[in-house]
N, CA, C and O atoms as a Tripos MOL2 file, in Angstrom:
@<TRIPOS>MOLECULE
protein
  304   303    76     0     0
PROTEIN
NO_CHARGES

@<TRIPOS>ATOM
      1 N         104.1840   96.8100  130.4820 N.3       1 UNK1
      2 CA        103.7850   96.2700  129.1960 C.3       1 UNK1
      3 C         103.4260   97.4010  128.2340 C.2       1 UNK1
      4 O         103.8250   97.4260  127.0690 O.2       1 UNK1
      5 N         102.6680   98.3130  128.7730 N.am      2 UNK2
      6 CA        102.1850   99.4900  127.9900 C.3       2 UNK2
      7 C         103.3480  100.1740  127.2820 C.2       2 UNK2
      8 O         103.3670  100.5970  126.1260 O.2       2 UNK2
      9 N         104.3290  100.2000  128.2140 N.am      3 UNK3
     10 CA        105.7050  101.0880  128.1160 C.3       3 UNK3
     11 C         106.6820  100.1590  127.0570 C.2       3 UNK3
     12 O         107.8620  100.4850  126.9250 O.2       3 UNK3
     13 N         106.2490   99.2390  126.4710 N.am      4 UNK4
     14 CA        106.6780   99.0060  125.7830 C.3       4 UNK4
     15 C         105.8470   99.1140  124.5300 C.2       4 UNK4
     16 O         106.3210   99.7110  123.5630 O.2       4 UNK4
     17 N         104.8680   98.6810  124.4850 N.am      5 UNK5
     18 CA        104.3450   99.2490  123.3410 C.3       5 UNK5
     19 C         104.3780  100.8210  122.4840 C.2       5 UNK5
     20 O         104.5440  101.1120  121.2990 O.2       5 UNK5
     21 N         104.1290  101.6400  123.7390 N.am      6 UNK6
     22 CA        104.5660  102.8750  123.4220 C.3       6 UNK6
     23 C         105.9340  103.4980  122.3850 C.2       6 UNK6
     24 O         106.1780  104.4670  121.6650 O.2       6 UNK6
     25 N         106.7530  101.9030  122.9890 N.am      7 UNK7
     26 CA        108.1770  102.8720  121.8680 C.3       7 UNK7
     27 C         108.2640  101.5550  120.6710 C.2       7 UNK7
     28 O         109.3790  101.3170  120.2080 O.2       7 UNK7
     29 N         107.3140  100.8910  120.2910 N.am      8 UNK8
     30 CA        107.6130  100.2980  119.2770 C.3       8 UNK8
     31 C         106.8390  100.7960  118.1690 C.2       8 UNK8
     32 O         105.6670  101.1250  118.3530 O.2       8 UNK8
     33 N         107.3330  100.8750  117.1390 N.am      9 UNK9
     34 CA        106.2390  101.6490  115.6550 C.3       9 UNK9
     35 C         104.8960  101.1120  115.4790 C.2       9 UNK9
     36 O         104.7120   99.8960  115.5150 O.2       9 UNK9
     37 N         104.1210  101.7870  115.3250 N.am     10 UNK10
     38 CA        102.7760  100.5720  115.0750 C.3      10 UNK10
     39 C         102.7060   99.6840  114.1210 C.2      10 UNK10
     40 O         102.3880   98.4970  114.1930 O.2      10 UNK10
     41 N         103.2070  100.6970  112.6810 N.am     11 UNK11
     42 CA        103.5170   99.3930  111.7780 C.3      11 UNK11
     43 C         104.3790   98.2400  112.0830 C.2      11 UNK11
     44 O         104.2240   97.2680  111.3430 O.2      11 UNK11
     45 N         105.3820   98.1340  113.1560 N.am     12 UNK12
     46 CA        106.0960   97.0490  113.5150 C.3      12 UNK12
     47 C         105.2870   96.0200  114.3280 C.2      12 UNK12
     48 O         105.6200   94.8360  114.3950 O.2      12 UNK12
     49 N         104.0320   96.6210  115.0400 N.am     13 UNK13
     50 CA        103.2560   96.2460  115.7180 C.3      13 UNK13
     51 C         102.4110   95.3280  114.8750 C.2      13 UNK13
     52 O         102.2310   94.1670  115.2410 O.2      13 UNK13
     53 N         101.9300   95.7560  113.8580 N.am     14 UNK14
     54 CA        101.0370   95.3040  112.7170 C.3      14 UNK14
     55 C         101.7630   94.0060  112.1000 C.2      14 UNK14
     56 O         101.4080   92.8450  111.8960 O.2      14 UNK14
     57 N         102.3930   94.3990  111.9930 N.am     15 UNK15
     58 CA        103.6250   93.1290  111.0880 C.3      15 UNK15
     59 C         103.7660   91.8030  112.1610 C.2      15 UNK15
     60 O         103.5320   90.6370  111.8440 O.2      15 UNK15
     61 N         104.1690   92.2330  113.3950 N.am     16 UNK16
     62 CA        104.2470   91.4510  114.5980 C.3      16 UNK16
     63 C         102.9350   90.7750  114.3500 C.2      16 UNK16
     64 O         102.9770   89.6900  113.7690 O.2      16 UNK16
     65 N         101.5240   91.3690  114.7870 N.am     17 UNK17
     66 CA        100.8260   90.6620  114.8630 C.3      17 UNK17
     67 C          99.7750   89.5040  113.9810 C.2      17 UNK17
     68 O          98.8910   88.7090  114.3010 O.2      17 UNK17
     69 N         100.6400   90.0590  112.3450 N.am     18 UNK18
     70 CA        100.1910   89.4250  111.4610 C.3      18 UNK18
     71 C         101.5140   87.8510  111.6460 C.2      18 UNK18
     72 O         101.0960   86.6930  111.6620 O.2      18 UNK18
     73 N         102.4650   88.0670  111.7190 N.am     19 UNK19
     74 CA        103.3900   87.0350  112.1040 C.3      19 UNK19
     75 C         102.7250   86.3500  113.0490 C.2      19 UNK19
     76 O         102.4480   85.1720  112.8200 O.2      19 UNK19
     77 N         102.3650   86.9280  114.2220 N.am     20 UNK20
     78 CA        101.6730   85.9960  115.4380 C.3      20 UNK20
     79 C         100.4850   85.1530  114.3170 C.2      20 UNK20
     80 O         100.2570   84.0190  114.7400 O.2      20 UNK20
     81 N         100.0430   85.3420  113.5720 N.am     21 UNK21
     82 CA         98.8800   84.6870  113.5860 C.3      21 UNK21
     83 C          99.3300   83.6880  112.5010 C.2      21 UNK21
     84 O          98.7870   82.5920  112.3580 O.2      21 UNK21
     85 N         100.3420   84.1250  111.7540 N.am     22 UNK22
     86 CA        100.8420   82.8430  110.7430 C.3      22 UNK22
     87 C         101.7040   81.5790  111.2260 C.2      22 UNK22
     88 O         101.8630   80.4270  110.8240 O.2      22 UNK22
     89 N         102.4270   82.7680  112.8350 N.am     23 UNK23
     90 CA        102.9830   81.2810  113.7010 C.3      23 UNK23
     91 C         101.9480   80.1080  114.2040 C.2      23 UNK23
     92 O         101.9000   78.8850  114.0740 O.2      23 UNK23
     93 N         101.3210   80.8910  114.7070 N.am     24 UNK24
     94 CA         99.6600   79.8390  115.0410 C.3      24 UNK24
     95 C          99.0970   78.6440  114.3710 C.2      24 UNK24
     96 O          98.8110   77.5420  114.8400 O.2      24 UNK24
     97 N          98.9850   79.2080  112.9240 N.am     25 UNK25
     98 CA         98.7030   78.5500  111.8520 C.3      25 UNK25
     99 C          99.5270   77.0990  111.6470 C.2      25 UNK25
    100 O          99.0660   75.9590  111.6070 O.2      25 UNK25
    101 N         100.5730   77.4470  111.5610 N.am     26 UNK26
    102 CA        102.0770   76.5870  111.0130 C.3      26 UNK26
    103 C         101.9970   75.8510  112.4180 C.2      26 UNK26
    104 O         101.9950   74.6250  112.5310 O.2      26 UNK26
    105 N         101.9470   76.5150  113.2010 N.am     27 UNK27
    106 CA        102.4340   75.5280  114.8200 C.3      27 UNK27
    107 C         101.2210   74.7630  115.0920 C.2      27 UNK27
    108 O         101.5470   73.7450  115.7040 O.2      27 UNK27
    109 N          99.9820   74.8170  114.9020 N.am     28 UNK28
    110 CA         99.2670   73.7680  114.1980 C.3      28 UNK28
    111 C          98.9600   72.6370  113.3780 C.2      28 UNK28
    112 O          98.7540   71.4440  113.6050 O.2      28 UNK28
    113 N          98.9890   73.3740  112.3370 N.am     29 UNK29
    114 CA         99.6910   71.9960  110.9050 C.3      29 UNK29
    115 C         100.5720   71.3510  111.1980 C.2      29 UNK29
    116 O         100.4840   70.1900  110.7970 O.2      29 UNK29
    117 N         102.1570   71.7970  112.2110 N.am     30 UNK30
    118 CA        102.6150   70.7280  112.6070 C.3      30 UNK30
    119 C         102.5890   69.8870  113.6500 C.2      30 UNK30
    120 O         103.1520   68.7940  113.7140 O.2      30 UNK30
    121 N         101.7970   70.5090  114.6260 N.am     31 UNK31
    122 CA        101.7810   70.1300  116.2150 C.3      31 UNK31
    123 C         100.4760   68.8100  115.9550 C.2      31 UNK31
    124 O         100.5200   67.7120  116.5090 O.2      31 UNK31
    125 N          99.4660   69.2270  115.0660 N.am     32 UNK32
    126 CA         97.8310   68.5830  115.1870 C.3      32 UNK32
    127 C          97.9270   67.3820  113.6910 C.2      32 UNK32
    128 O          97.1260   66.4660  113.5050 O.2      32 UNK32
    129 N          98.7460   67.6150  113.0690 N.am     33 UNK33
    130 CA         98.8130   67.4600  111.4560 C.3      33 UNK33
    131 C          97.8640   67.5040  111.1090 C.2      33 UNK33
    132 O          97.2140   66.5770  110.6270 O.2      33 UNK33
    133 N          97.4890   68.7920  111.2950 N.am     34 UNK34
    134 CA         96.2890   68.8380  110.4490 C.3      34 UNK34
    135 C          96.6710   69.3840  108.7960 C.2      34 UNK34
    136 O          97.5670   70.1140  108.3720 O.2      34 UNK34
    137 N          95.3990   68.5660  108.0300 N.am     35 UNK35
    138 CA         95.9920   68.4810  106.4980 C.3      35 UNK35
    139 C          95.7790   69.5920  105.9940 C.2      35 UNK35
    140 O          95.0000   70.2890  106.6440 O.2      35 UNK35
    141 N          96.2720   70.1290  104.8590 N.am     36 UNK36
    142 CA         96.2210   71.4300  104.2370 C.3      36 UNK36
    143 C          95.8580   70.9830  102.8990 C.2      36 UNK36
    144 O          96.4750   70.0490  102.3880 O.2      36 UNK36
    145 N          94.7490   71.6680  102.1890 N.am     37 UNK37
    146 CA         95.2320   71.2790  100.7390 C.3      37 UNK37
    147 C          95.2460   72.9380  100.1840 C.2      37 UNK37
    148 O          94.8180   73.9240  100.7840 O.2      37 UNK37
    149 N          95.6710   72.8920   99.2920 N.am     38 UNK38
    150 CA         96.3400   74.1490   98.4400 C.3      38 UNK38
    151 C          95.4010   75.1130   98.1650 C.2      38 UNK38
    152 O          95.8690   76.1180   97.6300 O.2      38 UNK38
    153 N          93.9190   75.1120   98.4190 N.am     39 UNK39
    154 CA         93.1330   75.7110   98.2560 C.3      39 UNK39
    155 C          93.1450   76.7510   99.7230 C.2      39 UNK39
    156 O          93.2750   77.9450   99.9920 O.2      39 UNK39
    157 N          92.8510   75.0400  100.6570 N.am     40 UNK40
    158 CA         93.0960   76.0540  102.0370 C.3      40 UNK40
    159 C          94.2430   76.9300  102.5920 C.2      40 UNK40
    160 O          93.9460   77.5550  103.6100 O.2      40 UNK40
    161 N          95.6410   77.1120  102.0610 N.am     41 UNK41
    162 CA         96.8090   77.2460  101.8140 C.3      41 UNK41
    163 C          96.3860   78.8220  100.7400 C.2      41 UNK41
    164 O          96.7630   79.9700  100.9740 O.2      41 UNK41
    165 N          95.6830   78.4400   99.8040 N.am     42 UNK42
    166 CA         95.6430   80.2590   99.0470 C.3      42 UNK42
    167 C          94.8590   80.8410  100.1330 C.2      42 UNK42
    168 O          95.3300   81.8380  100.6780 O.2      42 UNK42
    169 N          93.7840   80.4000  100.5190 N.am     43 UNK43
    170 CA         92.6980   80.8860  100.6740 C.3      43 UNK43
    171 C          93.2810   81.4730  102.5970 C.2      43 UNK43
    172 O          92.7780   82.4620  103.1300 O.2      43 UNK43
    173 N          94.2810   80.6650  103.2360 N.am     44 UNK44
    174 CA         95.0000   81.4080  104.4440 C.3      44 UNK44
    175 C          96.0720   82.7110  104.0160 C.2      44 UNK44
    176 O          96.1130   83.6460  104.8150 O.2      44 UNK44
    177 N          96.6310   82.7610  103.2120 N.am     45 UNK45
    178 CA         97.6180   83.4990  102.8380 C.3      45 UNK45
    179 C          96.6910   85.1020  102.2740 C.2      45 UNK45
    180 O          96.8430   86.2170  102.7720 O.2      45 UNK45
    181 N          95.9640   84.8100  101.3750 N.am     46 UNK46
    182 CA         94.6090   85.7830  100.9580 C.3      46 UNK46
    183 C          94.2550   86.2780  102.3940 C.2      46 UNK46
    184 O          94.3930   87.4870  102.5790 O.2      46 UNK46
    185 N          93.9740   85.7890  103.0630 N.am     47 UNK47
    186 CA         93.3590   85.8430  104.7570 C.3      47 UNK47
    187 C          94.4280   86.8650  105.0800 C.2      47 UNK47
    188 O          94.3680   88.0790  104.8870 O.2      47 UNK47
    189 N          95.4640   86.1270  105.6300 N.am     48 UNK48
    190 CA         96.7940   86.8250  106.6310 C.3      48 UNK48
    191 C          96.9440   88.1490  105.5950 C.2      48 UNK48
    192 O          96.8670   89.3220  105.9590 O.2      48 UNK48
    193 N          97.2050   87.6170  104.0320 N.am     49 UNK49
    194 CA         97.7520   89.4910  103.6500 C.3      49 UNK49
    195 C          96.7580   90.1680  103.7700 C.2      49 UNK49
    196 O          97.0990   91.2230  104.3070 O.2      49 UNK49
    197 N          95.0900   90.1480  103.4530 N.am     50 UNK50
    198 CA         94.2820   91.3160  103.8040 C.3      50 UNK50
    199 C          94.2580   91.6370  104.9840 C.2      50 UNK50
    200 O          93.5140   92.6180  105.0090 O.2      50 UNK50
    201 N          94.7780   91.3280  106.5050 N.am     51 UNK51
    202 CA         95.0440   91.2770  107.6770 C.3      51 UNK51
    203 C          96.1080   92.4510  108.1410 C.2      51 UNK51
    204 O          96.0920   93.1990  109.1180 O.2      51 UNK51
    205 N          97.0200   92.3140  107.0680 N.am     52 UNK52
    206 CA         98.2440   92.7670  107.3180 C.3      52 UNK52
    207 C          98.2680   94.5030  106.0840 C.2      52 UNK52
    208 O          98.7180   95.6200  106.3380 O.2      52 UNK52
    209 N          97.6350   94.0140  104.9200 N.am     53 UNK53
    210 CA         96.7580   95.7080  104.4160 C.3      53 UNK53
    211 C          95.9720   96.3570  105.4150 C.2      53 UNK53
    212 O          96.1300   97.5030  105.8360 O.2      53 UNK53
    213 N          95.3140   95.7180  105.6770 N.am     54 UNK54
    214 CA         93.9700   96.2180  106.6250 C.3      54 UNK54
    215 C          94.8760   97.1310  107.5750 C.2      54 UNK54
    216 O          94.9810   98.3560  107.5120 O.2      54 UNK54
    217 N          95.3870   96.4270  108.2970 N.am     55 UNK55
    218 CA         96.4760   97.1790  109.7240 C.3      55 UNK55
    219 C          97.2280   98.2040  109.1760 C.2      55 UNK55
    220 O          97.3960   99.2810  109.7470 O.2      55 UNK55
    221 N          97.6440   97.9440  108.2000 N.am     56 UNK56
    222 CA         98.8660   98.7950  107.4870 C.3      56 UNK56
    223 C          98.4350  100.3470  106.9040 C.2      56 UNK56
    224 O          99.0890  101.3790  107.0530 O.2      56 UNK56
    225 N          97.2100  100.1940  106.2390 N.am     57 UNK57
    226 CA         95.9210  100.6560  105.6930 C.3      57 UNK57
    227 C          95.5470  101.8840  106.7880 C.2      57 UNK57
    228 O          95.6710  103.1020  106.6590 O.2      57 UNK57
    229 N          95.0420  101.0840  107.9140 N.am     58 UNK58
    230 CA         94.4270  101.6590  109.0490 C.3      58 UNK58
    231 C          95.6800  102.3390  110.0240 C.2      58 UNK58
    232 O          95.4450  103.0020  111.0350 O.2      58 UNK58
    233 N          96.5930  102.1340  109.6780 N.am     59 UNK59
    234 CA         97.7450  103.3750  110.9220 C.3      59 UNK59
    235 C          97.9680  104.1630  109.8000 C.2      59 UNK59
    236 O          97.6960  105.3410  110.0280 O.2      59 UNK59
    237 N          98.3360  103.9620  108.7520 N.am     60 UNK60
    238 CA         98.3400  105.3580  107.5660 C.3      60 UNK60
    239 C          97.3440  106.3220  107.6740 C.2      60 UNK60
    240 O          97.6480  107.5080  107.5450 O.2      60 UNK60
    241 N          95.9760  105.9170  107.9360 N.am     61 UNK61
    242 CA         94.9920  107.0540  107.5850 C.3      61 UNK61
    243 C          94.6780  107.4880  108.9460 C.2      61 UNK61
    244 O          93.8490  108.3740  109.1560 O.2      61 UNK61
    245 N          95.3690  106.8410  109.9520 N.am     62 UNK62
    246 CA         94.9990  107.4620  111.3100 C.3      62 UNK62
    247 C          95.7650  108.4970  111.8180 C.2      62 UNK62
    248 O          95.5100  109.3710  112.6460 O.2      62 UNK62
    249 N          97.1100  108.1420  110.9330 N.am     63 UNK63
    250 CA         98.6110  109.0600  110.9470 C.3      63 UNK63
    251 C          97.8980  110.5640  110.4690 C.2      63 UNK63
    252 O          97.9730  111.5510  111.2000 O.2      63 UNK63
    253 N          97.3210  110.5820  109.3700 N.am     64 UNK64
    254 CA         97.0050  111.7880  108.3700 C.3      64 UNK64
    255 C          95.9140  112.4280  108.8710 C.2      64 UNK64
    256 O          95.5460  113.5490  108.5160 O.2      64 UNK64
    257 N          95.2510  111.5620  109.9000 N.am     65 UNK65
    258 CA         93.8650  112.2180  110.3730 C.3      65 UNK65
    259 C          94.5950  113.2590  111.9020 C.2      65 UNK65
    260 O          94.1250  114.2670  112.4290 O.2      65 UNK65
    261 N          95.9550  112.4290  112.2560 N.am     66 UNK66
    262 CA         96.2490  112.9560  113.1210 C.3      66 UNK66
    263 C          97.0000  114.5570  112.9120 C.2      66 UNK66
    264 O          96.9870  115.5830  113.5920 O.2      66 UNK66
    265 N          97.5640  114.2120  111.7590 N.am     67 UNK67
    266 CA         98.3390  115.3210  111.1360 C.3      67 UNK67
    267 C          97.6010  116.5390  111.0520 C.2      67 UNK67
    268 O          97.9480  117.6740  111.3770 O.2      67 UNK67
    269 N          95.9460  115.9070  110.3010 N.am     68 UNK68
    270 CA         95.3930  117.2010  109.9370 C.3      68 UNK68
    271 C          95.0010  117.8180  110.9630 C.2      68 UNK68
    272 O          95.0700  119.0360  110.7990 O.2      68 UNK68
    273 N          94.4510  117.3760  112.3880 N.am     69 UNK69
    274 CA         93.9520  117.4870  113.6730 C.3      69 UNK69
    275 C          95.0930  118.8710  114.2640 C.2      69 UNK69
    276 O          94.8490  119.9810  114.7380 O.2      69 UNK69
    277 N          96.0720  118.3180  114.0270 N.am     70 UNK70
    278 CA         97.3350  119.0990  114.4490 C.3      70 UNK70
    279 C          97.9580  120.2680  113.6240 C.2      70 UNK70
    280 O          99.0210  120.8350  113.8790 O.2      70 UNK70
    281 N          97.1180  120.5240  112.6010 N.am     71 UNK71
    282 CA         97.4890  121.7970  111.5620 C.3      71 UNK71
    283 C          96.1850  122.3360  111.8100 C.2      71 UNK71
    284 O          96.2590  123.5570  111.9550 O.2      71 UNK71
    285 N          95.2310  121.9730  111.8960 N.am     72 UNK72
    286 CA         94.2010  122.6940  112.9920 C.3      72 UNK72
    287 C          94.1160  123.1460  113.6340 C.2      72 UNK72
    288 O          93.6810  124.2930  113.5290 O.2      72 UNK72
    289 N          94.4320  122.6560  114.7140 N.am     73 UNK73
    290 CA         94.9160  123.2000  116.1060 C.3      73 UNK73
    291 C          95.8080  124.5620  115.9320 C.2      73 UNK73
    292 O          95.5610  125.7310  116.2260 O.2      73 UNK73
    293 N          97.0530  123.8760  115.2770 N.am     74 UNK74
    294 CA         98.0340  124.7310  115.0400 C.3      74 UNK74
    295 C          97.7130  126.0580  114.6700 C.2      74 UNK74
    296 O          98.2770  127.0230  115.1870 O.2      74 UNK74
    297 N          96.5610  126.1930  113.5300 N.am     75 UNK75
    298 CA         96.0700  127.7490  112.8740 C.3      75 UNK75
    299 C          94.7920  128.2380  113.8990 C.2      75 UNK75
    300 O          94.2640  129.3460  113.8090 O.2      75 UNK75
    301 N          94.5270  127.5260  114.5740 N.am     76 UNK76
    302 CA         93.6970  128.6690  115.1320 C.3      76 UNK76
    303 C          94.1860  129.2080  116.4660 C.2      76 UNK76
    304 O          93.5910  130.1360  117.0130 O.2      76 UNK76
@<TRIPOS>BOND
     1     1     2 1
     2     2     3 1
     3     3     4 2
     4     3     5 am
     5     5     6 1
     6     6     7 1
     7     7     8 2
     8     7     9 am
     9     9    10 1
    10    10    11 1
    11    11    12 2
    12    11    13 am
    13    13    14 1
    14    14    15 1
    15    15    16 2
    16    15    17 am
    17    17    18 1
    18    18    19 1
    19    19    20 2
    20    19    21 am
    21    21    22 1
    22    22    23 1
    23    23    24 2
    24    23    25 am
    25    25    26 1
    26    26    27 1
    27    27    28 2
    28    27    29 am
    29    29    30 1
    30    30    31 1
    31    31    32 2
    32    31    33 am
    33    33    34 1
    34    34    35 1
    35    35    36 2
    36    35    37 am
    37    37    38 1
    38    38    39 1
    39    39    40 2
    40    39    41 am
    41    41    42 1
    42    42    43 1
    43    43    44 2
    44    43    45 am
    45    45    46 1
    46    46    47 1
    47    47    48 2
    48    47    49 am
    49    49    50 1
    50    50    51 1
    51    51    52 2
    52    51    53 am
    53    53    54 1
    54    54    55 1
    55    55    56 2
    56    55    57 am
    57    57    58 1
    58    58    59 1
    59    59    60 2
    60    59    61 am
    61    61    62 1
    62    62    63 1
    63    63    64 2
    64    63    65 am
    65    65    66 1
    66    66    67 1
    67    67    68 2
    68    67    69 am
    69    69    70 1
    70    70    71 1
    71    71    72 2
    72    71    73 am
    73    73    74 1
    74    74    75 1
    75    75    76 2
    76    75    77 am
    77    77    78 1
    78    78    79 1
    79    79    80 2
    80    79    81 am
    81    81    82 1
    82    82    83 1
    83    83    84 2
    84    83    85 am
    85    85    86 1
    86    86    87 1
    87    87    88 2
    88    87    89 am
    89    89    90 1
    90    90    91 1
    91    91    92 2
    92    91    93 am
    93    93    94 1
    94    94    95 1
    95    95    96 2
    96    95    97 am
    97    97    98 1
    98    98    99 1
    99    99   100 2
   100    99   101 am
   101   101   102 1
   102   102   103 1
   103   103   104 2
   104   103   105 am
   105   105   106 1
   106   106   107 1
   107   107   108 2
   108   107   109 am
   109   109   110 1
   110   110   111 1
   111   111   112 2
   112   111   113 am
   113   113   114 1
   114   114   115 1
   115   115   116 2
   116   115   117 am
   117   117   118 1
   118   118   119 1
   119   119   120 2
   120   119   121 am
   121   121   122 1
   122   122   123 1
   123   123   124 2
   124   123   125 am
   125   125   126 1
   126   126   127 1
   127   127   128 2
   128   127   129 am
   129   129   130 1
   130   130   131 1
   131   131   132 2
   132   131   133 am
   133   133   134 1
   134   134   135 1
   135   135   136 2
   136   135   137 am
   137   137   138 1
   138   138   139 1
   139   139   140 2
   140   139   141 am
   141   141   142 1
   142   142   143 1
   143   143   144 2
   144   143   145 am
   145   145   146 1
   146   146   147 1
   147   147   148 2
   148   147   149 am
   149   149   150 1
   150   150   151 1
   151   151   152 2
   152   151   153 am
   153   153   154 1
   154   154   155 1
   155   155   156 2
   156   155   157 am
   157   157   158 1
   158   158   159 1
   159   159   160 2
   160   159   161 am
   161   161   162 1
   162   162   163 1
   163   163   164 2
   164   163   165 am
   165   165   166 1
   166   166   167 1
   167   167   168 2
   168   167   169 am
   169   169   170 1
   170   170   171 1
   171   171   172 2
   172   171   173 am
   173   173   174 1
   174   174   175 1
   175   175   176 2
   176   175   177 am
   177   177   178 1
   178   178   179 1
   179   179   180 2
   180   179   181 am
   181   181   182 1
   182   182   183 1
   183   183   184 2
   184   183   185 am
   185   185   186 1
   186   186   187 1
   187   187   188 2
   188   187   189 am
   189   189   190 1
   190   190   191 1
   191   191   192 2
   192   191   193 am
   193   193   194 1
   194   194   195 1
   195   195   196 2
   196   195   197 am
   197   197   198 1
   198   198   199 1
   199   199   200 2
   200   199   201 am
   201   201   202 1
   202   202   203 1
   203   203   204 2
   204   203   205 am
   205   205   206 1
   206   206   207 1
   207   207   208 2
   208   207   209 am
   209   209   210 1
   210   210   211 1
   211   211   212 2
   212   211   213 am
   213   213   214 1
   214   214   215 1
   215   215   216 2
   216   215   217 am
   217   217   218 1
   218   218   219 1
   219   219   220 2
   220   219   221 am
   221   221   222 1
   222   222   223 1
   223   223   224 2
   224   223   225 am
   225   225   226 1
   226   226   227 1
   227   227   228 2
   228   227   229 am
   229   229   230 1
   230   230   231 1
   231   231   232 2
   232   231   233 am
   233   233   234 1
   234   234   235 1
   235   235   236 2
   236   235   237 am
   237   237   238 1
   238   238   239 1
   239   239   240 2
   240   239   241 am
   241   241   242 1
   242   242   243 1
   243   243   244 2
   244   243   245 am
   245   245   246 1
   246   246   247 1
   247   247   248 2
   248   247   249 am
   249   249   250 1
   250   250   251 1
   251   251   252 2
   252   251   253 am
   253   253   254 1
   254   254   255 1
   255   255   256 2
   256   255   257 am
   257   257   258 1
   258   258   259 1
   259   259   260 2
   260   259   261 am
   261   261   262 1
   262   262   263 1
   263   263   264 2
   264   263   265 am
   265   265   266 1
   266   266   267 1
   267   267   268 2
   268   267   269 am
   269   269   270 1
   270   270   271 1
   271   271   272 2
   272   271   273 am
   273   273   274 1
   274   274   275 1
   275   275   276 2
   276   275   277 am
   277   277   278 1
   278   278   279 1
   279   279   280 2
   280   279   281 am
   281   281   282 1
   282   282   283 1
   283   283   284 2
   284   283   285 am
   285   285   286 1
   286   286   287 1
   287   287   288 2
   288   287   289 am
   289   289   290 1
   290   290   291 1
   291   291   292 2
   292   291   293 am
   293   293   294 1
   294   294   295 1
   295   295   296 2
   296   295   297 am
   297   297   298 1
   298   298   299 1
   299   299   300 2
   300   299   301 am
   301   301   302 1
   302   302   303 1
   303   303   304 2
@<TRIPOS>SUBSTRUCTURE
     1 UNK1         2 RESIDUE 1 A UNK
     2 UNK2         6 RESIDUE 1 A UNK
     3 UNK3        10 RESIDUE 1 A UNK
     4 UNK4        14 RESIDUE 1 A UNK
     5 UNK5        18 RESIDUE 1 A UNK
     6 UNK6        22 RESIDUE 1 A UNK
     7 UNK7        26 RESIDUE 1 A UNK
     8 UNK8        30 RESIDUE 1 A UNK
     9 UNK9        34 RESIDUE 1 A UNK
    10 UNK10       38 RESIDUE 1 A UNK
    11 UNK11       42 RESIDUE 1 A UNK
    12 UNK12       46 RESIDUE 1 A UNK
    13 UNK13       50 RESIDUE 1 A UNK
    14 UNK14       54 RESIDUE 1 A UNK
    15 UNK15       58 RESIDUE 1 A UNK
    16 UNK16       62 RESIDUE 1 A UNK
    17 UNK17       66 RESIDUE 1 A UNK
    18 UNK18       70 RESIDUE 1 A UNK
    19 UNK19       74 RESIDUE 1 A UNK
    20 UNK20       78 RESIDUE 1 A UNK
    21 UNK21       82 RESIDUE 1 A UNK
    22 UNK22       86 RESIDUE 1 A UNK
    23 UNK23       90 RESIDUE 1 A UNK
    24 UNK24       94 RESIDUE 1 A UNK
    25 UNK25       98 RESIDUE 1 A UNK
    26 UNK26      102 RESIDUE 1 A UNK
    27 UNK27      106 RESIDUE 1 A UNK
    28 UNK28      110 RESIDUE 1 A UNK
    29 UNK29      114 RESIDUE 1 A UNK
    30 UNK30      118 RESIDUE 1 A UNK
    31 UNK31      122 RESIDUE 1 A UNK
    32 UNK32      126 RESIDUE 1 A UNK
    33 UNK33      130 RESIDUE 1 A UNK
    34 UNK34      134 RESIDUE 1 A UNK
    35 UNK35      138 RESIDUE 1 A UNK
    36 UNK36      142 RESIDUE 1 A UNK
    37 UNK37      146 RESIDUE 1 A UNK
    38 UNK38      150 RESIDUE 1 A UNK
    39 UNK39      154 RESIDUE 1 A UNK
    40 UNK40      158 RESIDUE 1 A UNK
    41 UNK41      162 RESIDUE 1 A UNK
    42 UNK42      166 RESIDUE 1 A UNK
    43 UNK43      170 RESIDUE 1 A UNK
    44 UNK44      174 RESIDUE 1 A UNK
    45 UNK45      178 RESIDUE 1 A UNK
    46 UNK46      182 RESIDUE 1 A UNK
    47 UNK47      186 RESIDUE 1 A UNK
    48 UNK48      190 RESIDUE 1 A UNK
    49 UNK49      194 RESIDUE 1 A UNK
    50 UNK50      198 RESIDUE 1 A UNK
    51 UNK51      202 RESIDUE 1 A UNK
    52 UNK52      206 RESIDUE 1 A UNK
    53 UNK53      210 RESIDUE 1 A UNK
    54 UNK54      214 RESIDUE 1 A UNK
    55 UNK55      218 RESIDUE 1 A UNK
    56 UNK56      222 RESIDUE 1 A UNK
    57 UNK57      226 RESIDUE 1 A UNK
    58 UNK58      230 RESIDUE 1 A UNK
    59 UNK59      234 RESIDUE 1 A UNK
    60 UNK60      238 RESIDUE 1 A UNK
    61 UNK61      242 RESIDUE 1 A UNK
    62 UNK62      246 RESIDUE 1 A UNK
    63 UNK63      250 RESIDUE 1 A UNK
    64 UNK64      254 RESIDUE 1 A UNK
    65 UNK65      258 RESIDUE 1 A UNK
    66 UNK66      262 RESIDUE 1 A UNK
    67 UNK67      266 RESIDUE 1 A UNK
    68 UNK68      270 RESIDUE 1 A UNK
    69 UNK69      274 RESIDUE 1 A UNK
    70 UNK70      278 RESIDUE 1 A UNK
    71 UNK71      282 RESIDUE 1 A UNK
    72 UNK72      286 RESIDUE 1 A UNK
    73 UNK73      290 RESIDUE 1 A UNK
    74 UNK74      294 RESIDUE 1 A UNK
    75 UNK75      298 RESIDUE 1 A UNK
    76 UNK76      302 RESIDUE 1 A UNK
């Protein structure tokens, strides 16, 4: 399982797991019918995209922290 994670991008990872959570959602509303009104509908979508910044957000600055770690290293 690990060995697969290993060769997939993280941002693909991120995306994946923001999808997992919008399948959830939807496979709900139709499985339970449970009702939606348009408020709860902005107010999930607002949800899932700060979910999917957040992740996206957070492997960028971990990338650059790694970079600098490694030009560090590198000069001394």
């Amino acid at each position: 399982m690990y060995l697969a994670l290993g060769n997939v991008h993280p941002v693909t990872l991120a995306v994946g797991n923001t999808m997992k959570r919008v399948f959830i959602m939807v496979a709900s509303i139709i499985v339970f019918r449970n009702p939606v009104s348009v408020q709860a509908g902005i107010g999930s979508a607002i949800g899932i995209s700060g979910v999917l910044v957040y992740s996206l957000t957070k492997q960028y600055y971990e990338k650059l922290d790694a970079e600098e770690e490694g030009e560090a290293s590198a000069k001394r």
